[in-house]
C-alpha positions as CSV (number, residue, x, y, z in Angstrom):
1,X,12.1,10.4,26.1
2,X,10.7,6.8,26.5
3,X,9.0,4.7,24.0
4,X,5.4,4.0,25.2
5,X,5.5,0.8,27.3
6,X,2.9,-1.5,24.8
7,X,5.6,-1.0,21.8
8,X,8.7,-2.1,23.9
9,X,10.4,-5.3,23.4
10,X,13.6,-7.1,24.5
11,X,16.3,-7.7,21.6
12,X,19.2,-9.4,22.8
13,X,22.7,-9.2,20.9
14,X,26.3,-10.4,21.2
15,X,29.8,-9.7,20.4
16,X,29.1,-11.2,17.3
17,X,27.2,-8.4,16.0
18,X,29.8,-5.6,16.2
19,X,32.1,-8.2,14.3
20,X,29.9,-7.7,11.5
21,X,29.2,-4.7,11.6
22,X,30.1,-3.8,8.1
23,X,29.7,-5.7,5.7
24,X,29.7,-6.1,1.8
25,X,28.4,-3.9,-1.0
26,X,26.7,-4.0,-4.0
27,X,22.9,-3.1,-5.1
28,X,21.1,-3.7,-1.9
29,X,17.6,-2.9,-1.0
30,X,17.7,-1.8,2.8
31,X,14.3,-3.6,3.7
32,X,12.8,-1.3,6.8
33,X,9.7,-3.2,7.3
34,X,8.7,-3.8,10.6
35,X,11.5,-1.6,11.8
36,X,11.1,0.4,15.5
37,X,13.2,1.9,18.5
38,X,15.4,-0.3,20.6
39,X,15.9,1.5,23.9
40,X,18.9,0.1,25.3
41,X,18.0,0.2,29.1
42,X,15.1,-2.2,27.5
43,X,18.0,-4.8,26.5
44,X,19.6,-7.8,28.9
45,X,22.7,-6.3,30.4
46,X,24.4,-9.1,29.6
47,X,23.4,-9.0,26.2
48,X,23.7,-5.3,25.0
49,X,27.0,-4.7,25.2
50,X,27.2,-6.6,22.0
51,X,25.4,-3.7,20.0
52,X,27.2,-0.8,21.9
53,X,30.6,1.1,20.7
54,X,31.4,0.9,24.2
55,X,32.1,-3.0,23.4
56,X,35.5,-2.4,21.4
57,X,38.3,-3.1,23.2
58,X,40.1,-0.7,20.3
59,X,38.9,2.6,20.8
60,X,38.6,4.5,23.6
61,X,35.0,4.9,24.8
62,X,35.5,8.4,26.5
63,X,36.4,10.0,23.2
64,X,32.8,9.5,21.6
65,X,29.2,9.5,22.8
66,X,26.8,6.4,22.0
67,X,23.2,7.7,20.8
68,X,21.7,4.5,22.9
69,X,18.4,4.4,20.6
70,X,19.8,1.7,18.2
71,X,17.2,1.5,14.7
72,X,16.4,-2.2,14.6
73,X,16.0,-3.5,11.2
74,X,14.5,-6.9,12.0
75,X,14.0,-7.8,8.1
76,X,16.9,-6.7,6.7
77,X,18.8,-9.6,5.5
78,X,21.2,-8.3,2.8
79,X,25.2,-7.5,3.3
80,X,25.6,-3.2,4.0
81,X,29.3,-2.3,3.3
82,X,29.4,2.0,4.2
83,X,29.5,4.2,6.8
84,X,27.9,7.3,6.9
85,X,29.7,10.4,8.9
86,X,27.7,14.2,9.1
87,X,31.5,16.4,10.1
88,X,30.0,20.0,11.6
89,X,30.9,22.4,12.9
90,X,30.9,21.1,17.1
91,X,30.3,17.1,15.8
92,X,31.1,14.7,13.8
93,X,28.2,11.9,13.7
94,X,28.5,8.4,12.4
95,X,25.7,5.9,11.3
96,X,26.9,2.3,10.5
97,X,24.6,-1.6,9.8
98,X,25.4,-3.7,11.8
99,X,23.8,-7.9,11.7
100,X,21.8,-8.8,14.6
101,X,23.7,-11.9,16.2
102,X,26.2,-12.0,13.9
103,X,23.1,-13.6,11.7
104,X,21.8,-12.4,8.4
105,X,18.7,-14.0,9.2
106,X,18.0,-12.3,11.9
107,X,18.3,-8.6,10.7
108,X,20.7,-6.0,11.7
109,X,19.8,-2.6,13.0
110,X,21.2,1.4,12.8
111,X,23.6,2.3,15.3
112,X,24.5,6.4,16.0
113,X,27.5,8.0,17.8
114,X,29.3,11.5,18.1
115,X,32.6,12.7,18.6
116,X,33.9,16.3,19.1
117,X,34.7,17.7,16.1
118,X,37.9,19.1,17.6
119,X,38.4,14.5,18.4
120,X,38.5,14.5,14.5
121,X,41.1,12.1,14.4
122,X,39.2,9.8,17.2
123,X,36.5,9.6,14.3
124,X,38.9,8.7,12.0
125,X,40.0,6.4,14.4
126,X,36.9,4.8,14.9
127,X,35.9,4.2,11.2
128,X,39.6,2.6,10.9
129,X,38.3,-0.1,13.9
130,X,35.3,-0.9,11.7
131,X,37.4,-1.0,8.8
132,X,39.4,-3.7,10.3
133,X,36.6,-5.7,11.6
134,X,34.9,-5.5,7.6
135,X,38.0,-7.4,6.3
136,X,38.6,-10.0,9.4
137,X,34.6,-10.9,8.8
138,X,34.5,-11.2,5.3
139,X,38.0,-12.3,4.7
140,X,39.1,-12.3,1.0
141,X,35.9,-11.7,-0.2
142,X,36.1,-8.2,1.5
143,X,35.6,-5.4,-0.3
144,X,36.8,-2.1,0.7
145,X,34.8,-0.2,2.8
146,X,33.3,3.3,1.7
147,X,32.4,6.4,3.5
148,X,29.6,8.6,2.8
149,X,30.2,11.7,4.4
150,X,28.1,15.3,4.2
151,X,28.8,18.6,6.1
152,X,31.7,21.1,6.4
153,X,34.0,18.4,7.6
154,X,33.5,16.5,4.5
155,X,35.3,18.9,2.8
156,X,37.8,20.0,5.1
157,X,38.7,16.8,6.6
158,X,38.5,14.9,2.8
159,X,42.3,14.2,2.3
160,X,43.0,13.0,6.2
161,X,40.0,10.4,5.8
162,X,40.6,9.0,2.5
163,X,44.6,8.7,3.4
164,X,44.3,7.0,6.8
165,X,41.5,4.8,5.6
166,X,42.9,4.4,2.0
167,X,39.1,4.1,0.6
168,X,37.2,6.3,-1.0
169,X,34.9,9.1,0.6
170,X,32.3,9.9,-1.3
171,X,30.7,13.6,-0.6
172,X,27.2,14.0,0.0
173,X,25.1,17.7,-0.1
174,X,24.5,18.8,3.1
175,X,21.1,20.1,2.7
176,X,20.0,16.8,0.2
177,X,21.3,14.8,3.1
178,X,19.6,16.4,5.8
179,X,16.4,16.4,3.9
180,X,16.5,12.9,2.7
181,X,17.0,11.5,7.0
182,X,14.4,13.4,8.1
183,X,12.0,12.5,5.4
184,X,13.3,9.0,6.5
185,X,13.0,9.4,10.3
186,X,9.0,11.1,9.5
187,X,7.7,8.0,6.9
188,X,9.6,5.0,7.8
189,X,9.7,4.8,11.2
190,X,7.2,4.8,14.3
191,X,7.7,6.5,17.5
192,X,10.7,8.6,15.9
193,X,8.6,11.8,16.1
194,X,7.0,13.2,19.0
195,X,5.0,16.7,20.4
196,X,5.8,17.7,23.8
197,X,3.3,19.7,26.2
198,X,3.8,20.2,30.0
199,X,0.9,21.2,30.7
200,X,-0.4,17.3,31.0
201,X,1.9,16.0,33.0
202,X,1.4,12.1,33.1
203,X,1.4,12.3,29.2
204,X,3.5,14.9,28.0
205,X,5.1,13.0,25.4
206,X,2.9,12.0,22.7
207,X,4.4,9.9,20.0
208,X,3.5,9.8,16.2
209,X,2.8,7.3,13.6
210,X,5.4,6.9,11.0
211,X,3.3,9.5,8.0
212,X,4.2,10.8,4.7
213,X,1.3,13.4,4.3
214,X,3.7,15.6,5.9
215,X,3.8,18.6,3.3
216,X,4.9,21.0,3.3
217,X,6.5,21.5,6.3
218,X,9.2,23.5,7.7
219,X,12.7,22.4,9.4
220,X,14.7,24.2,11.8
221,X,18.1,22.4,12.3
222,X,20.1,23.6,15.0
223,X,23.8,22.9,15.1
224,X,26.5,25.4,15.5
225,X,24.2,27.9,13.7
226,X,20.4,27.5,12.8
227,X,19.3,26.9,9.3
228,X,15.4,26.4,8.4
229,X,14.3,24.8,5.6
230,X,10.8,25.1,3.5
231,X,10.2,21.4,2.5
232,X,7.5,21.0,-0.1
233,X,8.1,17.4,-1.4
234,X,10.5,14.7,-1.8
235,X,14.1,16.4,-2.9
236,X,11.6,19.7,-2.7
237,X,13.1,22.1,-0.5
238,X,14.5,25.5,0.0
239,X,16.6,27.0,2.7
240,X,14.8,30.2,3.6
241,X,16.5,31.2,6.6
242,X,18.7,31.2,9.6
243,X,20.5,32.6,12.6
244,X,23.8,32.3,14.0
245,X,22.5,32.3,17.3
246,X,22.7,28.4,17.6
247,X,24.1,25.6,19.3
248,X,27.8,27.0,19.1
249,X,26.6,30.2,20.4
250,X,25.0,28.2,23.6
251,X,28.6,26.4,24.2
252,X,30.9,29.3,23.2
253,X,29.1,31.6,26.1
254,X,29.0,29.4,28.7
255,X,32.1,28.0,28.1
256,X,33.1,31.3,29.1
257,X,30.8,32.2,31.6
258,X,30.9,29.0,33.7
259,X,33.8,26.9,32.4
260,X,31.8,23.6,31.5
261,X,34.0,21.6,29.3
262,X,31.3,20.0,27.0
263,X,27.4,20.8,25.8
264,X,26.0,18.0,28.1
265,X,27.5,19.2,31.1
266,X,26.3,22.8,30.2
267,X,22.9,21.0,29.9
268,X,23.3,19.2,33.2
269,X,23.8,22.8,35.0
270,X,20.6,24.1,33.1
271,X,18.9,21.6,34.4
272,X,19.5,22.7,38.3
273,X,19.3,26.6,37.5
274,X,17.6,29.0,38.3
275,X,17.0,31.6,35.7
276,X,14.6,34.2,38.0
277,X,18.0,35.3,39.4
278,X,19.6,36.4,36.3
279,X,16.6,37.3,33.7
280,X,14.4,39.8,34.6
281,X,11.0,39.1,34.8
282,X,7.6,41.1,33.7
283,X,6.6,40.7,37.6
284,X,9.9,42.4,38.1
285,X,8.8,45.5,36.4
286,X,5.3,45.6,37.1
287,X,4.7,44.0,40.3
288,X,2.5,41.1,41.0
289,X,-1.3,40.7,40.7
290,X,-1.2,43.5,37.7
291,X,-3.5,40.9,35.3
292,X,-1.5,40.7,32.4
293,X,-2.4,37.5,31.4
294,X,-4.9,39.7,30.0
295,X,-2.5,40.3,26.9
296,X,-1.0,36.9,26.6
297,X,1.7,37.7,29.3
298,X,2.2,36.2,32.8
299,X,4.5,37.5,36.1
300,X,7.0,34.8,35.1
301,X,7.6,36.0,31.4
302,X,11.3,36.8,30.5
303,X,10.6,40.4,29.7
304,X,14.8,40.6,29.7
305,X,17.5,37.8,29.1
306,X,20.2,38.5,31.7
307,X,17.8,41.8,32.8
308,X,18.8,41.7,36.3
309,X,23.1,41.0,36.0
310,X,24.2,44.9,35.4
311,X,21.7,46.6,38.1
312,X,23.1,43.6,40.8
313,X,26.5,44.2,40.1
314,X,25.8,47.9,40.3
315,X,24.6,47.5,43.6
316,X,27.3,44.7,44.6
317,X,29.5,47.4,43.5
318,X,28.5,49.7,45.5
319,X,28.2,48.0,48.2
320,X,31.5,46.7,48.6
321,X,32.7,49.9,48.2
322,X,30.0,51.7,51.4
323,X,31.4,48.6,53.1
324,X,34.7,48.6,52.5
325,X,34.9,44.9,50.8
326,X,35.9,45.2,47.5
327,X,37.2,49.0,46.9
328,X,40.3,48.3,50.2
329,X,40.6,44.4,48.7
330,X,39.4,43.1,51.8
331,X,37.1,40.2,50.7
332,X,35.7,39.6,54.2
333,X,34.3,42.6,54.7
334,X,30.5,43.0,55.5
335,X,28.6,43.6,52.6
336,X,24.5,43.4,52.7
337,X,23.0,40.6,50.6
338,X,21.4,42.0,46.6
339,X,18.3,40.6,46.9
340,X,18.7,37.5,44.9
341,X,21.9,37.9,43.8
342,X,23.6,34.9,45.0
343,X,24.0,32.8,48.1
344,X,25.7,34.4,50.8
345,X,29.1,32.9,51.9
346,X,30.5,32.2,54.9
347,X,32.0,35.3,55.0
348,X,29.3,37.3,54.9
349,X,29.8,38.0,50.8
350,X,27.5,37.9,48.0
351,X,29.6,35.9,45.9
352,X,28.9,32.3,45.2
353,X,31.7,29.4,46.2
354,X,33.6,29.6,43.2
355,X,34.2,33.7,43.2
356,X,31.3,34.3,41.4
357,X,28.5,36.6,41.5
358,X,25.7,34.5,39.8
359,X,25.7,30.7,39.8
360,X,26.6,28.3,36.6
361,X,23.7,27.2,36.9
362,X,21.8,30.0,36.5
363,X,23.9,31.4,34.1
364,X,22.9,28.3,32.0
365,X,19.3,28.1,32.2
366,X,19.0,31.6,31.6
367,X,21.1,31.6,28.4
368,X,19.2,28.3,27.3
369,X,16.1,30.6,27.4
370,X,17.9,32.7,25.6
371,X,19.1,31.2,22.5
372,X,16.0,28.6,22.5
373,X,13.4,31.5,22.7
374,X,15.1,33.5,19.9
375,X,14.9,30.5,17.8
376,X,11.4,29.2,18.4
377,X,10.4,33.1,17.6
378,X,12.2,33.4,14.7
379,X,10.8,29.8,13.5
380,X,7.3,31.0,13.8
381,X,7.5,34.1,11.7
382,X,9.1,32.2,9.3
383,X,6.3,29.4,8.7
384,X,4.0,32.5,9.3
385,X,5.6,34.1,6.4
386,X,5.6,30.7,4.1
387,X,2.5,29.4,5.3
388,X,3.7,26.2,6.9
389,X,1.5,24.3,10.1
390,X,4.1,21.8,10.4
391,X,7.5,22.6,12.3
392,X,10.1,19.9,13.2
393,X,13.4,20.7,15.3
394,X,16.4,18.7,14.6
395,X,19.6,19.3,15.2
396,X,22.9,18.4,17.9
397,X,21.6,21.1,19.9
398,X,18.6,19.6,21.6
399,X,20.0,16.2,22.7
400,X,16.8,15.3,23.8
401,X,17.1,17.8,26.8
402,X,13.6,18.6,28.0
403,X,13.9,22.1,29.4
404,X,15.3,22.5,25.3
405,X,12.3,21.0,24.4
406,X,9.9,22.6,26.3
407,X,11.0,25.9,25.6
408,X,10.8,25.3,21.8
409,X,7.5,24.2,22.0
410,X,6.2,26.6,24.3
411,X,7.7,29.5,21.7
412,X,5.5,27.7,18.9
413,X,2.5,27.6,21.0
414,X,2.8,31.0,22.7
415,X,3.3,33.1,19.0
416,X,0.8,30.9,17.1
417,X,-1.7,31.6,19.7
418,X,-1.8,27.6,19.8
419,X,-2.9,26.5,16.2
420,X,1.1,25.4,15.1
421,X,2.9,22.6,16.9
422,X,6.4,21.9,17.1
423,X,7.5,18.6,16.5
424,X,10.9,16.9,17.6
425,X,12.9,13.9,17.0
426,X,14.4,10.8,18.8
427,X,17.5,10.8,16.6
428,X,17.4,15.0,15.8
429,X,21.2,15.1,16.0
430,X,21.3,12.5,12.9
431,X,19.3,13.7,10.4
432,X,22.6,15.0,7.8
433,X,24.3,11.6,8.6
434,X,21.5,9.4,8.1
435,X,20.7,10.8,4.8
436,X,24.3,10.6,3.8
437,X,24.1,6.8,4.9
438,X,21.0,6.6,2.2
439,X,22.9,7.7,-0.2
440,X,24.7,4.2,-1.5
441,X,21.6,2.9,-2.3
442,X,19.6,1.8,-5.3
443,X,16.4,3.5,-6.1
444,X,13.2,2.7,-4.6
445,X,13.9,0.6,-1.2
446,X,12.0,2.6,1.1
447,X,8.3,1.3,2.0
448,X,6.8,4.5,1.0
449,X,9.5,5.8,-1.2
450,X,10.3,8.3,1.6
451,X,13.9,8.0,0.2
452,X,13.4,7.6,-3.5
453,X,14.9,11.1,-4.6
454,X,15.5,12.6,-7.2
455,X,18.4,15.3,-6.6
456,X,17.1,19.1,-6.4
């Protein structure tokens, strides 16, 4: 998703900024004034590199993935010495300051990253780098650098941190911290939220104005699992719900079913599939022209995820074995084509190049459906049920993937009859470790006071 053209600017950066990137503690007031999106493709190419991970020569840049929307804090003068990681249940994601230009006067700005949770030790890694590049900035007036850290992995992965880095990790609530970045994200800063609707397709994206008259509101975070959130205030809010049909669910399945090796490369199959030839449709069941737009339905409606897979392979089945493919083993036998059921090989069978029956790709876009459906439903009852208008999605799981997005949205507007809106996020995968990163603060430095809690 692209930042409207009027608001974009160049910000150039060197080397010199990742040197700094952390820097030195002590009761500072983060100063977010005037802050706004840097999209990197915006930057000079021979200037960005500067501000990217990718620039250290330490760490290898294949083990993590760069969130290339940089915060930039353009006021922000003062000396930040903490790193923020959210450790769940797929990722691990870091937030770190650094200075723009290696110059205090010239403000700093946000930078995000991932790793695989399983690439723990890459994380570790990582923070280790910056570590090193805090004392060789600040010399012997370096003070130790401190991690904030929230989720799961907090926990689990406290001891390896704090004895690799030898600093302290301070542990933040999960739900506090999750809270506390989106409340951030909504009041503080513009262009970070955004509606989505396909329908217009020259301006489908529509971008909001940083707000706090946001309450009460409802949150669905999707990570590994799906928690939603009833958020009636600052440090107001109440988990009232949830499914384990999340993120991990998406990757476990199709990790299986197609053998991607990573979430984005499942995404990247969605993308190109074809979910008609795996889901069964209401057209499917009740032929075409039957007017059931009449009750809110069209031909193309999923009226089954995965309908069609068992009556294909039924009839693949069956006729290998009128053929004689399958049942004597011979694999080039003449077997008529299920309608739909895959492209025919060059031997005449209906299996796709890879042994398969139904495509990857498919596979994919069908189980995207899926899982994003079932959450967008089960999102809507619950504000139905608590009397909330407003729902934002966060979350690793949406990546800013579009056909994620739409489908969300389209859940929203499809059970609400159009009167709720979904709303999403630039940063969604950063919420938990951007509130962490608030943490080490002093009260009131936020504009608004979008951050000035007072723990639940």
């Amino acid at each position: 998703m692209e930042r409207p053209a009027a608001k974009r600017r160049r910000i150039s950066s060197s080397a010199a900024d990742m040197q700094s990137a952390i820097t030195q503690p002590g009761s500072i007031k983060i100063n977010v004034t005037g802050a706004y999106i840097i999209d990197h493709e915006e930057e000079d190419i021979s200037h960005s590199s500067g501000s990217s991970p990718s620039s250290s020569p330490d760490v290898d840049e294949s083990t993590y993935q760069h969130h290339k929307r940089d915060i930039r804090l353009p006021n922000h003068t003062s000396l930040v010495s903490h790193v923020a990681a959210d450790i769940g249940g797929s990722l691990a994601k870091v937030v770190y300051f650094s200075r723009e230009n290696g110059d205090a006067a010239s403000g700093g700005r946000l930078h995000f990253l991932s790793f695989e949770t399983d690439k723990i030790d890459d994380c570790i890694e990582y923070l280790r780098t910056l570590q090193a590049r805090h004392k060789q900035t600040n010399g012997a007036k370096a003070t130790e650098l401190r991690v904030q850290a929230t989720g799961g992995g907090a926990y689990k992965f406290y001891n390896r941190i704090k004895e690799r880095l030898g600093v302290d990790v301070e542990r933040e609530d999960e739900m506090a911290c999750l809270i506390k970045g989106l409340d951030f994200f909504i009041s503080e800063i513009p262009y970070e939220v955004f509606t989505y609707n396909d329908t217009d397709a020259e301006n489908a994206v529509t971008y909001q104005d940083a707000r706090s008259d946001v309450y009460p509101y409802l949150l669905v975070n999707i990570g590994s699992g799906v928690s939603m959130v009833k958020v009636s205030g600052p440090s107001q809010f109440q988990r009232i719900g949830g499914t384990s049909l999340g993120g991990g669910t998406l990757w476990g399945l199709l990790s299986l079913l197609t053998g991607a090796r990573n979430f984005d490369d499942m995404l990247a199959m969605a993308d190109k599939g074809d979910n008609t030839a795996v889901d069964l449709l209401v057209g499917d069941i009740y032929g075409e022209g039957m007017g059931y737009e009449k009750i809110g339905l069209s031909e193309k409606t999923i009226a089954s995820s995965f309908g069609k897979v068992l009556k294909r392979k039924r009839e693949a089945e069956r006729s290998a074995e009128d053929g004689g493919g399958l049942s004597n083993g011979d694999t080039t036998g003449s077997k008529p084509q299920v309608d739909g059921a895959a492209e025919t090989g060059t031997d005449g069978s209906n299996l796709v190049g890879d042994g398969r029956m139904f495509k990857p790709e498919d596979i994919s876009r069908s189980l995207l459906y899926a899982i994003s459906n079932n959450i967008g439903q089960i999102a809507y009852l619950q504000s139905e049920k608590h009397d909330l208008q407003r729902i934002y999605f966060g979350g690793s799981f949406i990546r800013g993937h579009q056909q994620t997005i739409h489908t969300l949205s389209y859940a929203i507007k499809f059970w609400s009859k159009g009167l709720k809106q979904a709303y999403f996020l630039r940063h969604e995968g950063y919420l938990g470790a951007v509130g962490a990163f608030l943490k080490r603060k002093p009260v009131n430095w936020g504009r608004r006071g979008s951050v000035d809690f007072v723990e639940a």
